[in-house]
N, C-alpha and C positions, 0 to 999 in steps of 0.2 A: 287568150284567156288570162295569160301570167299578169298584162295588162291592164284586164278589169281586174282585177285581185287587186293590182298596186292602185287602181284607184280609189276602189270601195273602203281600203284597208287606209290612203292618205287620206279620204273622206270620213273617215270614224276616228281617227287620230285629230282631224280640225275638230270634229264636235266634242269631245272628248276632253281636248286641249281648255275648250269656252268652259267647262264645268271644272277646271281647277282653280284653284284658289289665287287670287293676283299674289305679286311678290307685296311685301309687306314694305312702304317706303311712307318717309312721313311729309304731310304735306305744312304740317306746326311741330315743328321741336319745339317752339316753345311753350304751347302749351302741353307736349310730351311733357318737357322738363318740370314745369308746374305742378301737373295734377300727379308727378312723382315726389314735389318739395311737401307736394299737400299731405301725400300721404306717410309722412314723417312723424304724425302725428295730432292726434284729433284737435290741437290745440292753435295749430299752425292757422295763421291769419290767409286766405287766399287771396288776399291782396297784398304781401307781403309775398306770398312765392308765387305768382305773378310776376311783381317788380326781380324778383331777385333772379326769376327763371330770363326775364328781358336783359339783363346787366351780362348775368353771364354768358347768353351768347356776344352781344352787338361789343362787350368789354377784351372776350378774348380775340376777336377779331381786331378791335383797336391795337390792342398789346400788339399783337403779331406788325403789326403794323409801322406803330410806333421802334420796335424793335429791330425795323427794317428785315424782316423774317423773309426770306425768299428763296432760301432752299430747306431740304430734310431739316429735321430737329437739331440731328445729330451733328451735322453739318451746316449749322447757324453755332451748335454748341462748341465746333472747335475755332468758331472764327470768333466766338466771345471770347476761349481761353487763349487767344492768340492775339487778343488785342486790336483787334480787325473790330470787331460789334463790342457797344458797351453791354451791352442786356439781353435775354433773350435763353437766358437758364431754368432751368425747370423750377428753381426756385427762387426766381426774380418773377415768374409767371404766378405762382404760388403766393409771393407775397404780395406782390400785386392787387390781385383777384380779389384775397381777403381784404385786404386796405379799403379795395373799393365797396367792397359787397360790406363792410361794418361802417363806412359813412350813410348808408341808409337809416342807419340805429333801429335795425328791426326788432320787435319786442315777444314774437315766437321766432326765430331763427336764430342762430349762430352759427360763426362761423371760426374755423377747427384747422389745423395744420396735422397733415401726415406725412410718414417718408415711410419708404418701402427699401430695403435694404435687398441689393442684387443677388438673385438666385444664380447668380453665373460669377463666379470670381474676378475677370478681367472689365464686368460692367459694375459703376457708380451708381450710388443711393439715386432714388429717386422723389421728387417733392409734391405735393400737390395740396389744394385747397379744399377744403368737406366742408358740406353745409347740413344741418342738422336743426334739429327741432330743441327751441332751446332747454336745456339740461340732458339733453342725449351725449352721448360719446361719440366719435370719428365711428364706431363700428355699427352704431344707428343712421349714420349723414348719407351723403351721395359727397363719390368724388366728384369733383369743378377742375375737370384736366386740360386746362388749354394749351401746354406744352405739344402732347404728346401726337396732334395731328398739325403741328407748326400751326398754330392759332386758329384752326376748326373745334370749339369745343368738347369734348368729350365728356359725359357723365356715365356715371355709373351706381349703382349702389352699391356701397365702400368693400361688405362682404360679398360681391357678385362681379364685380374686378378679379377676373380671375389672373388679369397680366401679372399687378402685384401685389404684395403682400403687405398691406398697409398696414402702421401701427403709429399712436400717437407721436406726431414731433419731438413733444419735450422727455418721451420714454427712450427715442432713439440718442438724441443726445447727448442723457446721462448715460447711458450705456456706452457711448463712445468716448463720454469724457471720464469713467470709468476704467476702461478699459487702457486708457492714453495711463492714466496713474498708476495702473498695474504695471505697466511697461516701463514707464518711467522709474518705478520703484522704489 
């Protein structure tokens, strides 16, 4: 009897199983990334975040590439400050990125520098590239993060990055070059 139970009971559990929902996996990131450039703004050309959603993926893979990326982030970033790698810092990826994604000259698009300043004391700023609908802010864009999975793109919407806390480049900056003058005194 205990028998038929475990079979009737693994029998309803397979049928059971067929009527849940599959895992959610994408079979086009890049038209993920797209139809999220698009929705930046009624203005946005989709042909334009098309091209840009194409650059950023097949770009941050080159970088990594070009970079000669082939361990952790972290662990590319100490063999840049070590003199071992020329390139290959969150904000050589960041400038990069932008460089290329503004040789296009899109005419809805821009593109935005952010840094995110460490929630944890012993970790360094971090950089990355936004792309936005042109005249929006970094707090409108998607971040363009190819650092942060060693050259597997990462995006996000800038407020929906919950890792970090982004805020325009040239605000961080001055706050630091601010900050240097107080010290200095």
């Amino acid at each position: 009897m205990k028998r038929l139970i475990s079979i009737v009971i693994g029998f309803g559990a397979l049928i059971l199983s067929g009527c849940a929902a599959p895992v959610a996996t994408s079979n086009d990131p890049v038209g993920e990334l797209t139809l999220a450039i698009q929705a930046l703004g009624p203005d946005v050309d989709p042909v334009e975040a098309r091209r840009a959603a194409e650059i950023s993926y097949s770009y941050s893979t080159r970088l990594a590439q070009d970079y000669g990326v082939t361990t952790a982030p972290l662990v590319h970033n100490s063999k840049v400050n070590a003199g071992i790698k020329d390139r290959g810092l969150c904000y050589h990826y960041a400038e990069d990125m932008q460089t290329r994604l503004n040789q296009e000259e899109f005419k809805t698009l821009v593109m935005l520098r952010a840094i995110a300043e460490p929630k944890v004391a012993f970790l360094i700023d971090h950089s990355t590239a936004v792309i936005a609908a042109r005249g929006d802010d970094i707090y409108g864009g998607i971040v363009l993060d190819a650092w942060r999975d060693g050259g597997e793109l990462f995006w996000s919407l800038t407020v929906e990055d919950t890792r970090y806390n982004w805020e325009p480049r040239m605000r961080v900056l001055e706050r630091k070059r601010m900050t240097r003058q107080a010290v200095a005194g």
